[in-house]
PASE-713215 format. One record per residue: residue number from 1; x, y, z of N, C-alpha, C in turn. Coordinates in steps of 0.02 Angstrom, whole numbers, plus 32768, in hexadecimal, padded with zeros to 4 digits. Example, Ala and Ser with C-alpha at 12.3 -4.5 7.8 and 13.67 -1.06 7.14 Angstrom:
# PASE-713215
{pt 1 {8294 7EE4 8186} {8267 7F1F 8186} {8294 7F5B 8186}}
{pt 2 {8282 7F90 8162} {82AC 7FCB 8165} {8285 8002 818A}}
***
This chain:
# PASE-713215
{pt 1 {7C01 7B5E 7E5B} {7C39 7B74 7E84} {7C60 7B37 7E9B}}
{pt 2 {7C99 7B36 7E99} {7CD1 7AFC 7EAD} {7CC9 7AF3 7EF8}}
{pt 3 {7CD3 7ACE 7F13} {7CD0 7AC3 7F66} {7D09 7AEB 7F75}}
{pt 4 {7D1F 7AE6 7FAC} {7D60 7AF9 7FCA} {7D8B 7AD2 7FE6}}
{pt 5 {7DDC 7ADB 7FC7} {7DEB 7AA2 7FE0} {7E07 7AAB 8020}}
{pt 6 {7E3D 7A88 804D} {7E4C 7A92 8082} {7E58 7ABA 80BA}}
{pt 7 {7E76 7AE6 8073} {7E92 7B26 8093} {7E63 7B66 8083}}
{pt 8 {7E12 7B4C 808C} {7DE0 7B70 8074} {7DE5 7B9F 802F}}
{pt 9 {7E00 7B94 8011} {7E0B 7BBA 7FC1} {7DEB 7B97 7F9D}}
{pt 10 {7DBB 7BC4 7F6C} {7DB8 7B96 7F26} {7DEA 7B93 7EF6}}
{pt 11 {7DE7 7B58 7EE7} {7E14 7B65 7E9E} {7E2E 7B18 7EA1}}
{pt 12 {7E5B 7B03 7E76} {7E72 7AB5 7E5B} {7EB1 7AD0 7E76}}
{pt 13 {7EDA 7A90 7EA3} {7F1B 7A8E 7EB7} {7F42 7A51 7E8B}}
{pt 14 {7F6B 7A49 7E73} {7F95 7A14 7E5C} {7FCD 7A02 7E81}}
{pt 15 {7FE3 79C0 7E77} {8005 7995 7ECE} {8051 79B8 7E9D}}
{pt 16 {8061 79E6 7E83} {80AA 7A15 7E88} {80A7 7A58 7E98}}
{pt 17 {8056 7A61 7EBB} {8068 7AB2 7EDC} {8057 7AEC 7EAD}}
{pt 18 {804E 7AC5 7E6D} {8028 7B00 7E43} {7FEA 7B14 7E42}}
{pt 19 {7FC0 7B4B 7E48} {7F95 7B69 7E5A} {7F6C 7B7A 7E17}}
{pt 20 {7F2A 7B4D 7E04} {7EE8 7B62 7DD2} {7EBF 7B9F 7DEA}}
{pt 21 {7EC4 7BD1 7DD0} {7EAE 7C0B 7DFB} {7E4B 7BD5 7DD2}}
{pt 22 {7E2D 7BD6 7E15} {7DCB 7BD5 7E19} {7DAB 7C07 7E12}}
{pt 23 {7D85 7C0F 7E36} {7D63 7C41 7E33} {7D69 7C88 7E69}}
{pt 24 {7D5B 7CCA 7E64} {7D79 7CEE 7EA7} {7D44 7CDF 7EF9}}
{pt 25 {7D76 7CE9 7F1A} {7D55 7CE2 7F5E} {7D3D 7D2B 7F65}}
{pt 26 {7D04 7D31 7F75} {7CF4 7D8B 7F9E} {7D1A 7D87 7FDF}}
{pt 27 {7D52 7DBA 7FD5} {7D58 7DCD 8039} {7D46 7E00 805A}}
{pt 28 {7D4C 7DCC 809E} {7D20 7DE0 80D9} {7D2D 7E1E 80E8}}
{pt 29 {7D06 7E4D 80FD} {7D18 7EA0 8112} {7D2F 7E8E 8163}}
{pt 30 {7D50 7EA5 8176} {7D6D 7EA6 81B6} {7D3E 7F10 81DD}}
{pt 31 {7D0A 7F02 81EA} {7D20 7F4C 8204} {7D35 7F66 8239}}
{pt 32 {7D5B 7F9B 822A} {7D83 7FB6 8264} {7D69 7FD0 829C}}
{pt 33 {7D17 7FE0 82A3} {7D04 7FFE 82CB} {7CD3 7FC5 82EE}}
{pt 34 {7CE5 7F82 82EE} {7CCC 7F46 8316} {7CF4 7F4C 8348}}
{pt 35 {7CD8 7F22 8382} {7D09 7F0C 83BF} {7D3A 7EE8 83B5}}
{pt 36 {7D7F 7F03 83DB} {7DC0 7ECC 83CE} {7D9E 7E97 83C8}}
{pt 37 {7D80 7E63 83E9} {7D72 7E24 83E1} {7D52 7E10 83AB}}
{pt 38 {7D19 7E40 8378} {7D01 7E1C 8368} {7D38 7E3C 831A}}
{pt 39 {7D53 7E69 831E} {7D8B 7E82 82ED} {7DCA 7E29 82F9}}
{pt 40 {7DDD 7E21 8327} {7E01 7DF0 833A} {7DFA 7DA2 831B}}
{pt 41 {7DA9 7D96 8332} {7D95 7D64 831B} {7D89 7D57 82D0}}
{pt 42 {7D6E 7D8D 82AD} {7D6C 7D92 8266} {7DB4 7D66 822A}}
{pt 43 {7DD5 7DA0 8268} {7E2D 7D9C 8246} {7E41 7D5F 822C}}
{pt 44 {7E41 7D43 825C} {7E4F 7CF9 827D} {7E29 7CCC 8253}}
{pt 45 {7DEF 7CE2 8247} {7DCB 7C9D 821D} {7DF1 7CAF 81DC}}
{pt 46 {7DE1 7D01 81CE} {7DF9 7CFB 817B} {7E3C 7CE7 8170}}
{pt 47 {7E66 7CDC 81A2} {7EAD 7CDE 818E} {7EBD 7C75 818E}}
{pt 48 {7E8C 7C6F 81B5} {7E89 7C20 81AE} {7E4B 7C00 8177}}
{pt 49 {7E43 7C36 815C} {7E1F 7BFB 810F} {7E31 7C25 80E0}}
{pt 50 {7E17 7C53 80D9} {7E3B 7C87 808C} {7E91 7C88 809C}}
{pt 51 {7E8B 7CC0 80C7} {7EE6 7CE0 80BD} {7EE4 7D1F 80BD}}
{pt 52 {7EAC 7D30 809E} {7E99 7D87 80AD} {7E71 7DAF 80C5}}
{pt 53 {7E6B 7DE2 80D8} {7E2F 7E0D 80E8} {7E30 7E5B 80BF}}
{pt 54 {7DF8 7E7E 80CA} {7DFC 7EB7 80C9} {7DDE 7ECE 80F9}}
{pt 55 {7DFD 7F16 8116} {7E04 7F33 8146} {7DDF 7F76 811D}}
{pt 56 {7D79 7F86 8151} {7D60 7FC5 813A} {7D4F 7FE0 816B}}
{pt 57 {7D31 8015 8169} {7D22 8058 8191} {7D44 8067 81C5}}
{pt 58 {7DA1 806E 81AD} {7DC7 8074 81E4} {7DB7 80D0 81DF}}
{pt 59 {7DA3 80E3 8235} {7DB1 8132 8234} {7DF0 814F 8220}}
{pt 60 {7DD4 819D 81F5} {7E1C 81A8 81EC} {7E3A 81A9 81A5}}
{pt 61 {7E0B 817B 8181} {7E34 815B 813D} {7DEB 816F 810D}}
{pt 62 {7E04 81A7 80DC} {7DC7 81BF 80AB} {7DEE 81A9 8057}}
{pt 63 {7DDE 8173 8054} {7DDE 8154 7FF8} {7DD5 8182 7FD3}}
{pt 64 {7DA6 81B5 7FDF} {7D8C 81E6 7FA8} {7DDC 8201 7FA2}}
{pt 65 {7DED 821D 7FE4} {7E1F 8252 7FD3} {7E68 8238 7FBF}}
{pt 66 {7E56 81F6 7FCF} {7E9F 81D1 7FBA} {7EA7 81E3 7F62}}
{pt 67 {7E63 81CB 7F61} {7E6A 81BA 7F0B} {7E67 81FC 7EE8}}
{pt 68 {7E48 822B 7F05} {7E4E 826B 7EE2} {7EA6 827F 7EE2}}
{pt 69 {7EC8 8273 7F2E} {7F21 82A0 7F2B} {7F36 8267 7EEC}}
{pt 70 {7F26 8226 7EEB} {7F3B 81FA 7EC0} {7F46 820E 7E6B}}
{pt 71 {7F04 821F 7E5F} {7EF9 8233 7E12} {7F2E 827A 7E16}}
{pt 72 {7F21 82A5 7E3F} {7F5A 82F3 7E40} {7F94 82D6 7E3E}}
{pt 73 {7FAF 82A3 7E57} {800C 8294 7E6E} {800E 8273 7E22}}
{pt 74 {7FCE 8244 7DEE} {7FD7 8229 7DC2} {7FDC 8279 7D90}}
{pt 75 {7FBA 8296 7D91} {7FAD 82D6 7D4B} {7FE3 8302 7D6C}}
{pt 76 {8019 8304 7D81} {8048 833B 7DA2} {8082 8331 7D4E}}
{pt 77 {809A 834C 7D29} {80C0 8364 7CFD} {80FC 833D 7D0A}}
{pt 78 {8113 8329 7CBC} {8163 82F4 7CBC} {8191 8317 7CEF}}
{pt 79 {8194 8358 7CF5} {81B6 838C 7D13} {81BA 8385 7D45}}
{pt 80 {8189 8388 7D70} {8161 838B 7DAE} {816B 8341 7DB7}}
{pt 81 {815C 8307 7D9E} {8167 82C6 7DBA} {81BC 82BC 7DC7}}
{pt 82 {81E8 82CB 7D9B} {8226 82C2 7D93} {8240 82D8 7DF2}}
{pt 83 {8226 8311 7DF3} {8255 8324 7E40} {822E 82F2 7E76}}
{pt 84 {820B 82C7 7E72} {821D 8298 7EB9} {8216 824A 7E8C}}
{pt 85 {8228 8246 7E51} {8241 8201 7E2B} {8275 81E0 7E41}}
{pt 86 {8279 81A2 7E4F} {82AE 8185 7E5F} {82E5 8171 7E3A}}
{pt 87 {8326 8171 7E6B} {8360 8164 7E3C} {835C 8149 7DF5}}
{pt 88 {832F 80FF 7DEE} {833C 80F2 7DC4} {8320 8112 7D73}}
{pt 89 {82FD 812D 7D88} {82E0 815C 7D48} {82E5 8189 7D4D}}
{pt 90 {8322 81B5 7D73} {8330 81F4 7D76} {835D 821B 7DB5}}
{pt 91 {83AA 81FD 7D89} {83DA 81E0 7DA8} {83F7 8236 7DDA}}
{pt 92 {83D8 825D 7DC0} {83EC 8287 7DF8} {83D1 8281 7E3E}}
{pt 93 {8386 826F 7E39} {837E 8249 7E7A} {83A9 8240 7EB2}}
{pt 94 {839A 8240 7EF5} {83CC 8216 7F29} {83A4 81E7 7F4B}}
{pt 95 {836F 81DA 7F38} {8343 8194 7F3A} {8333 815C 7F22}}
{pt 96 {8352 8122 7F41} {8346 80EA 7EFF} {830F 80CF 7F1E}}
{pt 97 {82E2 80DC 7F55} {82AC 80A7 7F66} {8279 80E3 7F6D}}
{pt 98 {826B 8109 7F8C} {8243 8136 7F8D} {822C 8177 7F54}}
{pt 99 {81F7 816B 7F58} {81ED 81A0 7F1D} {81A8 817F 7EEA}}
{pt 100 {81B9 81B1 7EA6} {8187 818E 7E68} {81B2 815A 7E38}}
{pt 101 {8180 8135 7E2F} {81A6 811F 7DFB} {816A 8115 7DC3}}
{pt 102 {818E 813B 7D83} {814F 813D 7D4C} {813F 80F6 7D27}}
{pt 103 {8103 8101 7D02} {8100 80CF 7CD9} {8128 80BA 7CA1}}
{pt 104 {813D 8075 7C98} {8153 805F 7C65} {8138 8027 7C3E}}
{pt 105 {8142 8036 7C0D} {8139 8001 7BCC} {814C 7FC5 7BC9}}
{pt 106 {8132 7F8E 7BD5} {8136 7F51 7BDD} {8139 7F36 7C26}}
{pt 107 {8135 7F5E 7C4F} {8133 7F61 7CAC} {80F0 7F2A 7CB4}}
{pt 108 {80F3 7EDD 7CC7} {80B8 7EC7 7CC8} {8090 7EF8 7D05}}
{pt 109 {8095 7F17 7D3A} {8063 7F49 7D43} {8042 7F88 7D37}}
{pt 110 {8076 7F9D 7CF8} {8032 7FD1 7CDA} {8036 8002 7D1C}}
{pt 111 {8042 800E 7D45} {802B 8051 7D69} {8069 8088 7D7B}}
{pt 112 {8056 80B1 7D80} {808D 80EC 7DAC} {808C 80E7 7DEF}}
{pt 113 {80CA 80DD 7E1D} {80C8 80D0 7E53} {80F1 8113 7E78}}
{pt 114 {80CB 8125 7ECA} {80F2 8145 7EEA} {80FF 8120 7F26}}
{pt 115 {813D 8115 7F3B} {814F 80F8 7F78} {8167 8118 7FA3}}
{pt 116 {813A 8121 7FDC} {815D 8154 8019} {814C 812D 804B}}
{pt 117 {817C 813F 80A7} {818C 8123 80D4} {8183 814D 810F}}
{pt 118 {8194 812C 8139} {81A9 8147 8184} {81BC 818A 8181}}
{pt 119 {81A4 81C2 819D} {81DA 820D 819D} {8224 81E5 81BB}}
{pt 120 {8240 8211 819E} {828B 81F5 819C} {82AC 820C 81ED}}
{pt 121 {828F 8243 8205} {829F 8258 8240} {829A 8223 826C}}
{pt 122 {826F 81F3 826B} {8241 81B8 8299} {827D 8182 829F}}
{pt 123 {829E 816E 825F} {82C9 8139 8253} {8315 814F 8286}}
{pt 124 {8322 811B 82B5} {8358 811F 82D4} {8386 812F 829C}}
{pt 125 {83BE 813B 82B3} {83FD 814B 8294} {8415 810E 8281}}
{pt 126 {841F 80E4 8298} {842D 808C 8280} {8413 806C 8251}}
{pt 127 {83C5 8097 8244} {8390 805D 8213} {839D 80A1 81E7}}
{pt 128 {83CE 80CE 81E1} {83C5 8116 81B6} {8400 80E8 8178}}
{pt 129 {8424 80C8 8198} {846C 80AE 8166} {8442 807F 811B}}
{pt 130 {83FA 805A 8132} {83D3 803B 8106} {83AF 805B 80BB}}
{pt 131 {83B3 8056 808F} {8399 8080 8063} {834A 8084 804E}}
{pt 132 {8328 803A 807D} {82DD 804F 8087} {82DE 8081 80C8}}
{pt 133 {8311 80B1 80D4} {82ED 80E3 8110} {82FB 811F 80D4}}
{pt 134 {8305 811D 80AA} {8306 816B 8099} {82DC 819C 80A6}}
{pt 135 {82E9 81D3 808A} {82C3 820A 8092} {827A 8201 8062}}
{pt 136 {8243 8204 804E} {8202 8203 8030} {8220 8258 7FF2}}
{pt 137 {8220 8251 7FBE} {8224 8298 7FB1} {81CD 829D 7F9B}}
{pt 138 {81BE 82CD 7FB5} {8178 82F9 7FCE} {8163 8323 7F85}}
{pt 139 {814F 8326 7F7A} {8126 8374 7F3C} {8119 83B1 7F5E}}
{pt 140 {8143 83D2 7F82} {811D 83F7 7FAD} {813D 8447 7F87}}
{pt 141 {813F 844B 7F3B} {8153 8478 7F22} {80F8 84A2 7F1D}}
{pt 142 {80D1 8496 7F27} {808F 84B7 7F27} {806E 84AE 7F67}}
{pt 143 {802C 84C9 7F65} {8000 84C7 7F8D} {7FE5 8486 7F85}}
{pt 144 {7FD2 8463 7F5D} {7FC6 843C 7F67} {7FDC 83D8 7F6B}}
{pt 145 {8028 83EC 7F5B} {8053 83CC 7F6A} {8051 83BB 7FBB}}
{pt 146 {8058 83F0 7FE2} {8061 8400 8025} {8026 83D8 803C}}
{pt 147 {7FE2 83EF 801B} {7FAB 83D2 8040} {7FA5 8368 8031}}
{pt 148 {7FB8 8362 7FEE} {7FD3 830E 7FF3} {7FEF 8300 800C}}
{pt 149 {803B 8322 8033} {8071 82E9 804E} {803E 8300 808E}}
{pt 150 {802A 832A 80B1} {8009 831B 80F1} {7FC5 82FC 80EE}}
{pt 151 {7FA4 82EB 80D5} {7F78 82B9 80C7} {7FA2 8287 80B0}}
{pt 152 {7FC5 827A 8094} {7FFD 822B 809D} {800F 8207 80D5}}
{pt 153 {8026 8246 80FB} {8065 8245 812C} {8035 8212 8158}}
{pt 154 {7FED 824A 816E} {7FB9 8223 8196} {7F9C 81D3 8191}}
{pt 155 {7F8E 81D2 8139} {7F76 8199 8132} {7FAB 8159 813F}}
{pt 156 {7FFF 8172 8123} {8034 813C 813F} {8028 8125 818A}}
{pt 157 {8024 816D 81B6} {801D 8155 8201} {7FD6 8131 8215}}
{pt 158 {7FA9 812F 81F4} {7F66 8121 8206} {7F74 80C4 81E8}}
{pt 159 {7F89 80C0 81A3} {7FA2 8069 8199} {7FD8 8050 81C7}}
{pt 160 {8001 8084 81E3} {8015 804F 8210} {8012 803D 8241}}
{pt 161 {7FD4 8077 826E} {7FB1 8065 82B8} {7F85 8025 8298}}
{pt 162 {7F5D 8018 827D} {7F3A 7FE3 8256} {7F60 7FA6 8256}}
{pt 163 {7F96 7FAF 8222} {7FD0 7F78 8226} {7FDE 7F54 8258}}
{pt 164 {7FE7 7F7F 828D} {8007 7F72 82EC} {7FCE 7F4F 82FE}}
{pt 165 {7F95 7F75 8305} {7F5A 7F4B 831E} {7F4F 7F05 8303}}
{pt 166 {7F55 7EFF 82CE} {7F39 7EBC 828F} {7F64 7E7B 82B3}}
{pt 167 {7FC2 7EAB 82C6} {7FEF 7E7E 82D2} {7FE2 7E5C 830E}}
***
């Protein structure tokens, strides 16, 4: 294993800033259900030698069920994806930031993405003129559409009480 250099990372630095990716660092679990302080103190070290953490057993937040609405919002029909696709792949849209956006061919990430936000009700009227406040378009043409965007809706509000705290 390589030492670490300054900035506690492994890996080879070169004197122009270019980065030899080494070997991976494991990061530190932060859990959520420690005392502020010792949640606090954790932070603080990892953010002064790695740069990162991960954040586990926040209440509230079930992976299983993430990844299960995940695979359903992925297997939902060209049809069915098209009505909350964003402008740019489906220009009837009135969303250019919010929404799905499918996979493409030669995309160095390879994945299907859905991007949703703030309920739009929440956003002052001032931060409404911005086009990251749009509206989220929802799947809520089924039953179980309905039951993902409210299991969304929650998990958005649950990352950003987390967020607030972290800040």
């Amino acid at each position: 294993m390589q030492p670490k250099n300054e900035y506690g990372i492994n890996g080879v630095f070169d004197p122009e800033g270019d980065v030899q990716l080494g070997e991976l660092v494991e990061l530190q679990g932060v859990d959520w259900t420690w005392s502020d302080e010792r949640k606090r103190e954790t932070i603080m070290n990892e953010l002064k030698t790695v740069g990162f953490f991960v954040v586990t057993n926040v209440p509230g937040h079930d992976e299983q069920k993430l990844l299960d609405y995940g695979k359903w919002l992925c297997a939902l029909t060209p049809e069915e994806k098209s009505r909350i696709t964003k402008k740019y792949w489906n220009p009837a849209s009135p969303n250019c930031y919010r929404g799905f956006a499918p996979y493409t061919d030669n995309d160095p990430s390879h994945v299907e993405i859905y991007d949703m936000g703030m309920d739009f009700d929440k956003v002052t009227p001032g931060e409404q003129e911005y086009q990251i406040h749009e509206e989220t378009p929802w799947p809520t043409w089924c039953e179980e559409g309905i039951q993902f965007t409210e299991f969304m809706k929650g998990q958005y509000k649950l990352r950003c009480a987390v967020a607030k705290e972290i800040l």
